[in-house]
Each structure stands twice: as C-alpha cells, then as structure tokens.
MIMI-387661 format. One record per residue (C-alpha): residue number from 1; x, y, z. Coordinates in Angstrom, 3 decimals. Layout:
[NUM; [X; Y; Z]],
...
REM end
This chain:
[1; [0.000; 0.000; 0.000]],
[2; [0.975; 3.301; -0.845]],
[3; [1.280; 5.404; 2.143]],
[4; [1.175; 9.296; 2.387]],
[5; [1.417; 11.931; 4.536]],
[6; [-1.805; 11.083; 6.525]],
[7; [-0.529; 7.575; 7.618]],
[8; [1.639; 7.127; 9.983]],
[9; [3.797; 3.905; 9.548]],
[10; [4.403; 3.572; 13.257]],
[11; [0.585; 3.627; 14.253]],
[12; [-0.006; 0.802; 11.031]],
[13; [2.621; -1.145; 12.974]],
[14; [1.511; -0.814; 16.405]],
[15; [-1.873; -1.637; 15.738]],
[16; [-0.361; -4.802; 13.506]],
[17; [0.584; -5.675; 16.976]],
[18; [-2.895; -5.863; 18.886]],
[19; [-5.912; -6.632; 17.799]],
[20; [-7.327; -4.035; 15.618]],
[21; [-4.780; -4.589; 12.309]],
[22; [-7.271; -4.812; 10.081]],
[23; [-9.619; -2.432; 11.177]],
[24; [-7.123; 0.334; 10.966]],
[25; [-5.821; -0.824; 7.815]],
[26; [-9.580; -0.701; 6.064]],
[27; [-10.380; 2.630; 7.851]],
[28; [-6.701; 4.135; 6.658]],
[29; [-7.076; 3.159; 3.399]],
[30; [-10.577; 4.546; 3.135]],
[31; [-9.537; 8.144; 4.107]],
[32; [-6.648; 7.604; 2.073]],
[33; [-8.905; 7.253; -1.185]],
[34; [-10.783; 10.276; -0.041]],
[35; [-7.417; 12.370; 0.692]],
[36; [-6.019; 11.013; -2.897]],
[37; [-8.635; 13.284; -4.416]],
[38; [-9.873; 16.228; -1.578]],
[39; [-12.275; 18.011; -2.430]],
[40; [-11.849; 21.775; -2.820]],
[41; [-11.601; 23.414; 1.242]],
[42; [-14.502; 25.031; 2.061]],
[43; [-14.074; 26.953; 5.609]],
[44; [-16.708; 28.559; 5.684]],
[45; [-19.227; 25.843; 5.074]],
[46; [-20.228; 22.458; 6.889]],
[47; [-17.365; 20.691; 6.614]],
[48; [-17.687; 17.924; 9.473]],
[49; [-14.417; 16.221; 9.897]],
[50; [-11.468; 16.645; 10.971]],
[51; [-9.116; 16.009; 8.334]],
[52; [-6.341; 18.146; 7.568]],
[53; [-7.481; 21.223; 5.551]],
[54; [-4.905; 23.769; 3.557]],
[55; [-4.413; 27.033; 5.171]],
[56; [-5.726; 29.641; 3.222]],
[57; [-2.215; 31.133; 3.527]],
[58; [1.084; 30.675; 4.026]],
[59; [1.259; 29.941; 7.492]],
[60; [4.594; 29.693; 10.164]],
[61; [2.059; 27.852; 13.120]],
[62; [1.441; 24.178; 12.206]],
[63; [0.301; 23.238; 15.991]],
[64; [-0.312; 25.112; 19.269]],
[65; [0.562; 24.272; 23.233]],
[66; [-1.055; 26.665; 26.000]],
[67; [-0.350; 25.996; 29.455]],
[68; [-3.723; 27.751; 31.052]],
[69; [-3.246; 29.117; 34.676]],
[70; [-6.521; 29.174; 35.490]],
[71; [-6.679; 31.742; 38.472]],
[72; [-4.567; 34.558; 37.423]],
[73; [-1.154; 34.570; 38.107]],
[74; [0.489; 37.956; 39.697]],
[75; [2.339; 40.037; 36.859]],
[76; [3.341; 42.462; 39.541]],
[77; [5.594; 39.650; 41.558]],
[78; [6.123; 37.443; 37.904]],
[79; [6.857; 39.254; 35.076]],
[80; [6.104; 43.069; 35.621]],
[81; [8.557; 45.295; 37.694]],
[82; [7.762; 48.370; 38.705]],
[83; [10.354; 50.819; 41.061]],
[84; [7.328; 53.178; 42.185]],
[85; [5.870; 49.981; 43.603]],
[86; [8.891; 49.416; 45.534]],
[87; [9.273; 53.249; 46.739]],
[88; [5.859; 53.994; 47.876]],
[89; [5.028; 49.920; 49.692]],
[90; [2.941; 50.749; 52.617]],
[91; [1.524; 53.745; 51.441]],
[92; [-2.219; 54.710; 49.626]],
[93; [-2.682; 54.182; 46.269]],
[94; [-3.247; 57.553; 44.233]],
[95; [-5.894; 56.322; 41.772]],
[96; [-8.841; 54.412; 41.445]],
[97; [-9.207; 50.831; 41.509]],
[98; [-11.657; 48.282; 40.261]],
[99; [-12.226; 45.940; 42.920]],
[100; [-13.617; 42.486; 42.701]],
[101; [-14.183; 41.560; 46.932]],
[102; [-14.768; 45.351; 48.346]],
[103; [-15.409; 43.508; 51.566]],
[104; [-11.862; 42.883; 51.982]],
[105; [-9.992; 45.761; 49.699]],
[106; [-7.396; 48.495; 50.813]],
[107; [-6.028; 51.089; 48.955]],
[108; [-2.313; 50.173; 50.584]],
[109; [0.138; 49.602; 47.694]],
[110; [2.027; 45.773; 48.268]],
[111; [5.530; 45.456; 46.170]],
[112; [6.286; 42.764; 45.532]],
[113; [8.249; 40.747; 47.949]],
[114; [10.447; 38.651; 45.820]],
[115; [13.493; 39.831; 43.859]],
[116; [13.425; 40.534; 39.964]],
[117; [16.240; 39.307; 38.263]],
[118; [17.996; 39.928; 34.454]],
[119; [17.898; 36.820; 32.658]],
[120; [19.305; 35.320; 28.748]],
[121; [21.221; 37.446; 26.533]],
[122; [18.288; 39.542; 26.582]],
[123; [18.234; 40.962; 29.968]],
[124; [14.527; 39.937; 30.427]],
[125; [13.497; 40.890; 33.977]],
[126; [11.359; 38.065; 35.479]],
[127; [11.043; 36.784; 39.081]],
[128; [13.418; 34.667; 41.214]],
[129; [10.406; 32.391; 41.895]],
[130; [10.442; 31.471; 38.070]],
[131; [14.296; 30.630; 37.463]],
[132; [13.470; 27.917; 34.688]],
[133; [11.360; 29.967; 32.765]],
[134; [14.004; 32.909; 33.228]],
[135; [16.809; 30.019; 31.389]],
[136; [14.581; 29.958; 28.361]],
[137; [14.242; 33.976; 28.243]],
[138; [15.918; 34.145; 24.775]],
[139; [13.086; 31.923; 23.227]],
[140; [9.725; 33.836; 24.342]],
[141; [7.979; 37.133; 24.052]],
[142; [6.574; 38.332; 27.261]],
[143; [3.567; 40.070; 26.531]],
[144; [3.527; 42.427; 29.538]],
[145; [0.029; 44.915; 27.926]],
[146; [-2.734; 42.183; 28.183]],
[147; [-6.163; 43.339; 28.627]],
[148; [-9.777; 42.051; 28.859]],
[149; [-11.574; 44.640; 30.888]],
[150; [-13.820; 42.317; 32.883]],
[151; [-13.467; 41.442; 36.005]],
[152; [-14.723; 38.051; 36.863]],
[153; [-13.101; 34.691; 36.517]],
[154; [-15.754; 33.293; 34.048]],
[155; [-16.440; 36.276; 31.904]],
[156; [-12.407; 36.955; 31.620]],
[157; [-11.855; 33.195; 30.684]],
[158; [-14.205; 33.201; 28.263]],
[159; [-13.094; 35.795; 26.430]],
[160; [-9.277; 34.863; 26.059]],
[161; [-10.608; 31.242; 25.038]],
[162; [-13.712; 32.010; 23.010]],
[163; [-13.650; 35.486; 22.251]],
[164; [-16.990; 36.653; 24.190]],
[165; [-17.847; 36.584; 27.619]],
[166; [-21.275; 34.678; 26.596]],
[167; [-20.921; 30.992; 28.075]],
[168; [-20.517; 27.501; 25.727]],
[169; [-19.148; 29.445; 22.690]],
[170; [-16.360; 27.671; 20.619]],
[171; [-13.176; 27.779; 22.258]],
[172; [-10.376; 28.407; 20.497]],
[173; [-8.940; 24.662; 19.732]],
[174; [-12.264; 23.892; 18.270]],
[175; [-11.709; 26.826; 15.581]],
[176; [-8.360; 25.768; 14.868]],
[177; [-9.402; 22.278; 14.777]],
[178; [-12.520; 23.483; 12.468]],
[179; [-10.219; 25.588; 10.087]],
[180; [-7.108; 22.861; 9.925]],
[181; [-8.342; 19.776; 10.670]],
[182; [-5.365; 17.688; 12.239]],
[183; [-2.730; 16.396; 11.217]],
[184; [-3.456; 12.370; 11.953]],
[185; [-6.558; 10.451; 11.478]],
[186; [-5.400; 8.227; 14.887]],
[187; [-5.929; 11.290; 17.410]],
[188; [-8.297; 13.704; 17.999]],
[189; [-7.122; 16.695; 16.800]],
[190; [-8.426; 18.957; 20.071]],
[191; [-7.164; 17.798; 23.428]],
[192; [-7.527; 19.073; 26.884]],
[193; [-4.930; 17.700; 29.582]],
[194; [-7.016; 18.205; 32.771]],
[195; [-5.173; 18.546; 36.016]],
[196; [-5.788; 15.892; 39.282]],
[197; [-7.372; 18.708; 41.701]],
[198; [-10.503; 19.792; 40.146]],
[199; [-11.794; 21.620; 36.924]],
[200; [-10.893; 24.798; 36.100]],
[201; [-13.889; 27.307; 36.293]],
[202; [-16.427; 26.945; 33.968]],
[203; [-15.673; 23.386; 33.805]],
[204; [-16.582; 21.516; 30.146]],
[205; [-16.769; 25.287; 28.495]],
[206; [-12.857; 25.446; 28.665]],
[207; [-13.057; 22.903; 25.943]],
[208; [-17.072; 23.395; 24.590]],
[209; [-17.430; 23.145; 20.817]],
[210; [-19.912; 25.711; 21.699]],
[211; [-22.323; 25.669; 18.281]],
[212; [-19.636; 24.166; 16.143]],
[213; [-20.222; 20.246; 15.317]],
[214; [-19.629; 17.766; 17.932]],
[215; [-16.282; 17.027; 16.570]],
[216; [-14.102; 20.161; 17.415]],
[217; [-15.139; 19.635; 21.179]],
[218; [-11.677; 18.956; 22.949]],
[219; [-11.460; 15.688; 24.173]],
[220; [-10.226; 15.197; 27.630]],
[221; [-7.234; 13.051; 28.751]],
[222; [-7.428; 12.502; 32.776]],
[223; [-4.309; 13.109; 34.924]],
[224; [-4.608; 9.213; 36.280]],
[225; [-4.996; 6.362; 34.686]],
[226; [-7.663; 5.386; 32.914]],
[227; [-6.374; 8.679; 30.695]],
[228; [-9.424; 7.966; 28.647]],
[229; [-12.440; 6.722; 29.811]],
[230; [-14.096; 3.779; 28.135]],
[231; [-11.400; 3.520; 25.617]],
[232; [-10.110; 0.313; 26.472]],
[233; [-12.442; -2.807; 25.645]],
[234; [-13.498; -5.018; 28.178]],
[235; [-11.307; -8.180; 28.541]],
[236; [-13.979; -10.720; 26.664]],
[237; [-13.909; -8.458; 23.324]],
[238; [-10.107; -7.718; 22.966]],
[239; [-8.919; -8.918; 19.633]],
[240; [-10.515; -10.663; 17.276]],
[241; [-14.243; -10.471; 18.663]],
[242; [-14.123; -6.400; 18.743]],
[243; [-12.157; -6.715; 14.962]],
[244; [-14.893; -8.636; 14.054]],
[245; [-17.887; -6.818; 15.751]],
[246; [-16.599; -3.038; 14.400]],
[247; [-15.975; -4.416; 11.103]],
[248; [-19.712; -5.391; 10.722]],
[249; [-20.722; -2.154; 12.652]],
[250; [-18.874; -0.068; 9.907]],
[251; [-20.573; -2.097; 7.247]],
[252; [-24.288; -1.359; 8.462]],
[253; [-23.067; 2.314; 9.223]],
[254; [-21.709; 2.457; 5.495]],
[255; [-24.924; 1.133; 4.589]],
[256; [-27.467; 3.436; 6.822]],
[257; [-25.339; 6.502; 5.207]],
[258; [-26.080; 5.397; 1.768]],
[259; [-29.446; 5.748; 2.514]],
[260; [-29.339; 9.636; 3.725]],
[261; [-26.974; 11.295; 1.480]],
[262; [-25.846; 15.002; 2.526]],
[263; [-26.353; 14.195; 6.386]],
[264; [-22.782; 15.499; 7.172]],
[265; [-23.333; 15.083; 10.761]],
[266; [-24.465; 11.633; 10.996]],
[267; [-21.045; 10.996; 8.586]],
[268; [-19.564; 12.976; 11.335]],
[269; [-20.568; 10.655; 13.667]],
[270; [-19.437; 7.678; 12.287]],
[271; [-16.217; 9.065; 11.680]],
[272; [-15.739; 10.121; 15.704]],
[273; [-16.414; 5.924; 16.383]],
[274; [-13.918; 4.997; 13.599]],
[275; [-11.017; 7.906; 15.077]],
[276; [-11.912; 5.686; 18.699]],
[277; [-11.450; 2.530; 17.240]],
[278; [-8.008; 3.739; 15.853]],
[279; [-7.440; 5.490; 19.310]],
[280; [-7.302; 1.935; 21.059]],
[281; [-3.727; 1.811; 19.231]],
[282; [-2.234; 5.476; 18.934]],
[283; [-3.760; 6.677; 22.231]],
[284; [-2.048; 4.591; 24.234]],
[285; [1.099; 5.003; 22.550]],
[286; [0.981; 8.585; 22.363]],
[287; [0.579; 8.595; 26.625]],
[288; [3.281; 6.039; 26.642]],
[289; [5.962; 7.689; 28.609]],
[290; [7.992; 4.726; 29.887]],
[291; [9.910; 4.836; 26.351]],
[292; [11.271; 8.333; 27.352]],
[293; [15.059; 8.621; 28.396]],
[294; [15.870; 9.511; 32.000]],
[295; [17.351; 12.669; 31.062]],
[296; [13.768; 13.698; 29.577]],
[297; [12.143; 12.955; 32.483]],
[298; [14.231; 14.448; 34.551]],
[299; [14.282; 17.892; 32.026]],
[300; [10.462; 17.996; 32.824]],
[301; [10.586; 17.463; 36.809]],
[302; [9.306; 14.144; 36.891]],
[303; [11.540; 13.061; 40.140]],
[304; [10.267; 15.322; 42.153]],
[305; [7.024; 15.173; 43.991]],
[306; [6.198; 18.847; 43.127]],
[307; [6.666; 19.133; 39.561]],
[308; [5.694; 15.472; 38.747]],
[309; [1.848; 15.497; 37.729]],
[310; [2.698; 19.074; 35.663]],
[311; [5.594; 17.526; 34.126]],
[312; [4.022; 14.641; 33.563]],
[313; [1.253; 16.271; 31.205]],
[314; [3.932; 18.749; 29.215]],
[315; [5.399; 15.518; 27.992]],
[316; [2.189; 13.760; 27.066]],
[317; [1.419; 17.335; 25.157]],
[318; [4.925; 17.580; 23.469]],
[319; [4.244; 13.478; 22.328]],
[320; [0.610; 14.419; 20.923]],
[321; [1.890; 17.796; 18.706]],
[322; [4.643; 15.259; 17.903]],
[323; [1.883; 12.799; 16.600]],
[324; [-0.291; 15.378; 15.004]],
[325; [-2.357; 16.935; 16.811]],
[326; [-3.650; 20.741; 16.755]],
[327; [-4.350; 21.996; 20.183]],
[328; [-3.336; 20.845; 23.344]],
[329; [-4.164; 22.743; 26.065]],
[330; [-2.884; 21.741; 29.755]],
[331; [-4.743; 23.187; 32.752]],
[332; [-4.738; 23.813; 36.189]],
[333; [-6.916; 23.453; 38.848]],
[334; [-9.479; 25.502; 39.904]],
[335; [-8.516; 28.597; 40.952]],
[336; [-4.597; 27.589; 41.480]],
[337; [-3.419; 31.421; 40.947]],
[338; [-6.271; 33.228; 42.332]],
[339; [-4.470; 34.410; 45.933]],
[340; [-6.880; 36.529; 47.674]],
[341; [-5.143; 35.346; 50.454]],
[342; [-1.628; 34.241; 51.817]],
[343; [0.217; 34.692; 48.283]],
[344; [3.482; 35.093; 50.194]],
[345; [3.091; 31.126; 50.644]],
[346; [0.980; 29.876; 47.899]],
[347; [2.161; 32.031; 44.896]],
[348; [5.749; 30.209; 45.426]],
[349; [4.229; 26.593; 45.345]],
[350; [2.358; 27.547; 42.303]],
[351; [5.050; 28.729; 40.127]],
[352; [7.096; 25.695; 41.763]],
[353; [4.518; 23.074; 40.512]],
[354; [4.395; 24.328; 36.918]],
[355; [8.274; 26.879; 36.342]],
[356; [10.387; 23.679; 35.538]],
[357; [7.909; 21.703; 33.143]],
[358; [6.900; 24.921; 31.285]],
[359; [10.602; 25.714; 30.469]],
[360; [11.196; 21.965; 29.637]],
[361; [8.537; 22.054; 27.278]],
[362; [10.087; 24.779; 25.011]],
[363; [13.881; 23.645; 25.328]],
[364; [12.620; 20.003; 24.323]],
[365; [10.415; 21.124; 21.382]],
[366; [13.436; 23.808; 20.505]],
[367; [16.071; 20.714; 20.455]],
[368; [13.767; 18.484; 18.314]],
[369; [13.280; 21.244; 15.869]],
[370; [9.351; 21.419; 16.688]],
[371; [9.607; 24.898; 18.192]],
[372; [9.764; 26.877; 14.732]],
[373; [6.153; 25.632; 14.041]],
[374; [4.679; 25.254; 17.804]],
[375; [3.094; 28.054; 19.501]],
[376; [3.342; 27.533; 22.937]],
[377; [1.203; 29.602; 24.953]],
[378; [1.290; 30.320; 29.022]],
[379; [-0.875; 32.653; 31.196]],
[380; [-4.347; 32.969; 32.471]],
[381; [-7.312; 34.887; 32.433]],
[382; [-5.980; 37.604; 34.392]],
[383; [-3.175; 39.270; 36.730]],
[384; [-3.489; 40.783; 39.854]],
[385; [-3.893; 44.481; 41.980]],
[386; [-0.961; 46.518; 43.372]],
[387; [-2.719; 46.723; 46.825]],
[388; [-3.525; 44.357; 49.588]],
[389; [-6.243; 42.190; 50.158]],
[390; [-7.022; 40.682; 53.259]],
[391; [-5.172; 43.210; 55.017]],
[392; [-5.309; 41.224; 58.365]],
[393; [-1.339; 40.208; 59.182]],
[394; [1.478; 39.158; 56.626]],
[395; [0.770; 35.679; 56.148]],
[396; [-2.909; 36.724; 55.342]],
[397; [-2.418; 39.337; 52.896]],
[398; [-2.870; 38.691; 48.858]],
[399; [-4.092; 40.696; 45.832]],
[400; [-7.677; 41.221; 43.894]],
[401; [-8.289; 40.853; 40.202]],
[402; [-6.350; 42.634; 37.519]],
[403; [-7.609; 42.285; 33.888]],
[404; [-7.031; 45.793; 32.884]],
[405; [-2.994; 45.191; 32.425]],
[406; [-1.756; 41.559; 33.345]],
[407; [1.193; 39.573; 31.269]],
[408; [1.366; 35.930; 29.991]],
[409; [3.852; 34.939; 27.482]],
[410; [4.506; 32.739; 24.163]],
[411; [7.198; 31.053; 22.215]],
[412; [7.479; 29.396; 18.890]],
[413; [5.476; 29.405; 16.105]],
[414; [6.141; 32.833; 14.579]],
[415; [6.393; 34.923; 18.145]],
[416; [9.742; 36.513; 18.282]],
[417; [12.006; 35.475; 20.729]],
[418; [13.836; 37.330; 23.504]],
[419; [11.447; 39.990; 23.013]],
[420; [9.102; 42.247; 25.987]],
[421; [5.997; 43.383; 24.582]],
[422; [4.141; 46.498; 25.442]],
[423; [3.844; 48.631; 29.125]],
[424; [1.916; 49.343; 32.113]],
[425; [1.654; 52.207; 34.129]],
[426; [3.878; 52.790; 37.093]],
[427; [2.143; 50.787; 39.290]],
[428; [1.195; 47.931; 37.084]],
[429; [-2.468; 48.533; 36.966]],
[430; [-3.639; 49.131; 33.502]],
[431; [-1.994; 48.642; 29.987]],
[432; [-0.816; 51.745; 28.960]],
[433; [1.322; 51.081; 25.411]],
[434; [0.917; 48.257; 22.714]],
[435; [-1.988; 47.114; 24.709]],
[436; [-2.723; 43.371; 23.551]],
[437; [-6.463; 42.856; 23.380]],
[438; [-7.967; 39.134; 23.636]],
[439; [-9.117; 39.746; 19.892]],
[440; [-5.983; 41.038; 18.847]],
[441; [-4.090; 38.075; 20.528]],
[442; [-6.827; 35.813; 18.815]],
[443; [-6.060; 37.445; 15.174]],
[444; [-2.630; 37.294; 15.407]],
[445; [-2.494; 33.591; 16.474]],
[446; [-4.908; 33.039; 13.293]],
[447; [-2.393; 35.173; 11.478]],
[448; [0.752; 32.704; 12.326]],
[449; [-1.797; 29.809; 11.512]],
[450; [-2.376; 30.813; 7.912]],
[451; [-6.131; 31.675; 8.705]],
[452; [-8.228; 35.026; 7.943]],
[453; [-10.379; 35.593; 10.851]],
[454; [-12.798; 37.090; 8.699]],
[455; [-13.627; 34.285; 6.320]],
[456; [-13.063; 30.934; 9.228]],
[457; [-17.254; 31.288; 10.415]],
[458; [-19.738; 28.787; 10.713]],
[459; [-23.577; 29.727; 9.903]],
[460; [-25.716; 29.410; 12.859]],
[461; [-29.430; 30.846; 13.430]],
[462; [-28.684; 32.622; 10.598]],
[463; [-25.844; 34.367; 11.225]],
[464; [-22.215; 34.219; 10.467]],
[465; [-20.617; 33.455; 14.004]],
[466; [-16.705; 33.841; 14.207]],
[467; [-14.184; 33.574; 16.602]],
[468; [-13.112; 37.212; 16.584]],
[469; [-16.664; 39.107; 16.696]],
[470; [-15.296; 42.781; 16.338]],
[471; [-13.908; 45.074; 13.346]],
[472; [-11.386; 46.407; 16.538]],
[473; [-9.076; 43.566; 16.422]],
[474; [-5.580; 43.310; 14.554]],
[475; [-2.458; 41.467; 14.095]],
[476; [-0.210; 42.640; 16.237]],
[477; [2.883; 43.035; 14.003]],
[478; [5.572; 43.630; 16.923]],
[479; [4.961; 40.245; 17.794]],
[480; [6.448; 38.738; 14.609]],
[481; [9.419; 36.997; 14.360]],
REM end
C-alpha cells in the first residue's frame, strides 16, 4: 500500500501488533482514497471532519501548546517590575481601583516581595520564583500589555478562550481544529490535559465546541490512569471479537449513510467511532511515557514530587503535537493562581509546581526542531492588583483581580524570541502602550496559523458566528518573528 502523509507507519505497525490490524488498515485506506482526491476546502461551510485542511495562507504555526493558569497569576511579583511599587510599599494608592471583593480591599500599595532578576542574553526581567522559565528567556515574548476589561473569573476566561464573555461558545482549539483539521486520522485533533485537583472554572466550556459540530469539542485526557475513559475494551472483546464486531458495525453504518446522502453530521458521527477505534492503538502510545530517556524525564521534573503530575502532562502534550495533533491545552486546577489570600506562601508553590515543566517544554520542542512551528502559549485569564487584600497580618495578605494590564507569554510558532511586549503604568495597573487585546491576541495567532479571521465562520441561526466578533481587532505586528 501506498502510504502518504496522513498515515503514519508507526501507528499501522503498532496496531499490527494488537488486535485491531485490520480495522485500521480498512479505515486508513478509506480516508486515504478520499485524501487522494480532496475536495476543494470550504471553511466557511459544513465541513464535518477533521481532516487536515490547507491554510488559506502561508502559514509559520502548524500546531499550538497553551499551558492555562486558570486563576490569574500575579504580573506584579512574575513578570512586571515596577520601582514606584517598591518606593511607595505601605503607602495609599493615588488612583482608582476596580475591585472584585470590596469587603476585603485596601487602597495600601504591596511590592512585591520577591526579587526581579535579568535573565538570557536579553536581559529579560522576570522573578526569582520562576528561574526555569528565566533560562529559556531568549526563546519567548513576554507580553507584559494584556487586557480584557472584565473582572470576573468566568467572563475573563471566556473571552481569552472564546472570544466573548457569553458561556458555551467555541473555544479556540475547536476553531483551529474546524479551520485545519489535524494532522493524523489516529488522534483527535483537540485535546484538553485536565489537572488531578478539580476543573478549572467553567468546567466543560474550557473545551465546549460551543455551536460548532460535535467534533471540534476537545477531548479530555485525565491526569490518572484510565487517561481515557471507556477507551479500552473489556477483557472478553479484545482482539478478534471487537475486529470482528466493528468491522460489521462499519458495514451497516456504510450502509445506513447510503441511505441519507448530505447528512454530514451523521457521517460525522461515524467518523468520531472509527477515530476511537483507531485510538485503542495510537492513544495509548501517544501517553506512553515509559519509552522516554531519563534525562527527559528528569528535564520535565518528573523526580520530584512537586513538579511530577505538571511535568508529567507537558510531555504527554509535546508526544501528541509530535503525533499530530492541533491543540493541546494543559490546565490547572481551579482557581490555582487566584491568591486573595496568603500569596506570600501559595504564589511560590504555584510557580514551583508548573516553572520547571513549562521551560522543559520549550527547550525540548526547541532541540527536536518542533519549536519553529509550535506556539506555545502560558498565562491565564488575568493578573493581579498593586494593593492588599485581606489586610489582616502578613501571612494573610494577597491581591484582587487585575484584567485591565496583566502579562502571559509565548514562544514558537512565529512569536519573536527574547522579546518584551508592550507597558503598564507605574504601578502595574492598567496597559498603557501596545496594549494586547484578547481579539488582537486571537487574530494574530490566526495570522501565524495561515487563517483570515474574517472568512473561518460557521452559519448558525442565521448568522455568520466567528471567533473574533469585532472590526477592533488586529495582528499585532511587533509580535512577529
């Protein structure tokens, strides 16, 4: 059989090995026939599958990574140093501020208590608490001008993952994974690494296909085994009775469809039990990590008891871009940067648990030449407020909600590297230059994928709906490598 580039030999191989060879084979060489002749992309139209689709143009993104810290991690003790801050600790705070709990606000400005320190060739000032992500300064743009104006958890997530603060929209992986397909028919080209505490907030809508088919929804891999649920057959239909029992099930499916031609979602929905059968094989490989060297694991801070679980799920994401997939997105728990309270001991165990596996993530994609066409994303939905919260002793205090100037930062893919991006004021309140709207940050990422926002939209109720859903937004161009 002639392969090409949407079969991978190993998956043919491992699947030779257990028991659903033949299934794979028929299903691969079906898609193949279809692939051997695509039709023309349509992106705009219903195009239910998830087979890989041509950018419209040339594109430098072929895959995307974001590490989501759901919460919002402090830009004023992270990435953003201010010397006012430092001068005037202690005293009020000159302006007005936005607060999100007025029950327990001051107006008494908090620097930050941990050093900033110069780090690559650069001279990129970041945190002592982050050291590992201050060794891979050269290969990121910290985006220091982020802004989504709204103040609540839910709302701000929504709108850097979906564009709106209206719950279930598409999230972003699904309109990647609707404009580009993936890059393997073994995978799911959408997947969400959940972490072992608890959802972030707003749960399932992190990863909602919102009103786009069924299959651009993300599809979850669990922090403990089993990764998947209800992936792995039950001990009396391994091998040759499930071979045997999906090949007749695709037969009668083949045969219900020819009976209701143009029903793209019920072809959809074949397809999605065809990519699980295949999943049985490349799934488990793909989560695999006993095949890694010691030196990789220990890169990614899987021998220590902090880092391990983190670590743990950076690898799995680097193996799944590796494999073809779209969009991984790794999360963490619920509210895991959101220190109201005592952030002089939690901020350091949070930046602890995920500093060494973020940095490992980019230097291992950078030395296996899969940087140049990754994006990998980290940051929340927000930052934090230059006052106190909880003013009641040191080991109570912590900071309110900041999504009026907060920083996250990206690497690969197009981004420039070694580069700080835009300003606060003094204080590190509010974006003040080359502010970095969620819809600009959403067209430029569409911009380094080879898509035009304005023509990737999917007709429901009658309307156009899109990603981006304002004439405001715009690549910004000082991102660019």
């Amino acid at each position: 059989m002639v392969m090409d580039k949407q079969t991978d030999r190993r998956e043919l191989l491992t699947a030779a090995g257990m028991g659903l060879a033949g299934l794979v084979a028929a299903l691969t060489m079906k898609e193949n026939k279809l692939l051997a002749n695509p039709a023309k992309p349509d992106l705009v139209g219903r195009s239910f599958d998830t087979i890989e689709k041509p950018a419209p143009k040339p594109a430098k993104a072929k895959s995307m990574i974001s590490l989501w810290m759901q919460g919002g991690p402090s830009q004023i003790d992270l990435f953003d140093p201010k010397e006012e801050l430092v001068k005037r600790h202690g005293e009020t705070f000159p302006g007005d501020i936005k607060y999100d709990n007025a029950a327990q606000a001051s107006s008494k400005i908090l620097a930050p208590p941990w050093k900033y320190r110069h780090y690559g060739e650069c001279g990129m000032e970041m945190s002592e608490l982050i050291p590992h992500t201050g060794a891979i300064a050269d290969d990121i743009t910290l985006i220091r001008s982020m802004h989504t104006g709204v103040n609540n958890h839910g709302q701000s997530i929504r709108a850097m993952n979906s564009g709106t603060t209206a719950a279930m929209h598409p999230v972003l992986g699904s309109w990647l994974t609707y404009g580009l397909g993936g890059e393997t028919n073994s995978l799911p080209p959408y997947v969400a690494l959940i972490d072992p505490g608890q959802l972030p907030v707003d749960g399932v809508g992190n990863w909602h296909n919102g009103y786009l088919p069924s299959v651009y929804q993300g599809t979850v891999i669990r922090p403990t085994e089993p990764r998947i649920l209800n992936l792995t057959p039950p001990a009396r239909l391994e091998g040759a009775p499930q071979k045997k029992l999906l090949s007749y099930l695709q037969k009668l499916n083949q045969k219900d469809l020819q009976r209701k031609p143009g029903e793209l979602d019920y072809q959809a929905r074949i397809n999605m039990y065809e990519l699980a059968a295949r999943m049985q094989t490349a799934a488990v490989e793909a989560m695999d990590l006993s095949g890694e060297t010691a030196e990789t694991k220990q890169l990614y801070g899987m021998d220590q008891p902090e880092t391990k679980d983190f670590g743990s799920r950076c690898l799995i994401a680097r193996r799944l871009i590796e494999r073809g997939v779209r969009f991984v997105q790794v999360f963490t728990q619920n509210q895991f940067w959101d220190h109201h309270g005592s952030i002089l001991k939690s901020l350091p165990n949070a930046c602890k648990k995920v500093d060494q596996p973020s940095a490992a993530l980019v230097t291992d994609l950078k030395r296996r030449g899969l940087l140049d066409e990754t994006v990998v994303h980290w940051g929340g939905e927000m930052g934090r407020l230059p006052v106190i919260q909880n003013d009641t002793g040191e080991a109570n205090i912590g900071r309110d909600h900041n999504t009026y100037g907060f920083s996250q930062w990206v690497a690969g893919g197009g981004f420039k590297a070694g580069y700080v991006h835009g300003k606060t004021d003094e204080f590190s309140h509010k974006a003040v230059e080359d502010i970095v709207n969620h819809y600009d940050y959403h067209h430029t990422l569409f911009h380094l994928f080879g898509l035009r926002p304005e023509e990737l939209y999917f007709e429901h109720n009658g309307q156009k709906r899109k990603l981006i859903q304002t004439d405001q937004s715009k690549v910004i161009t000082k991102l660019l490598a």
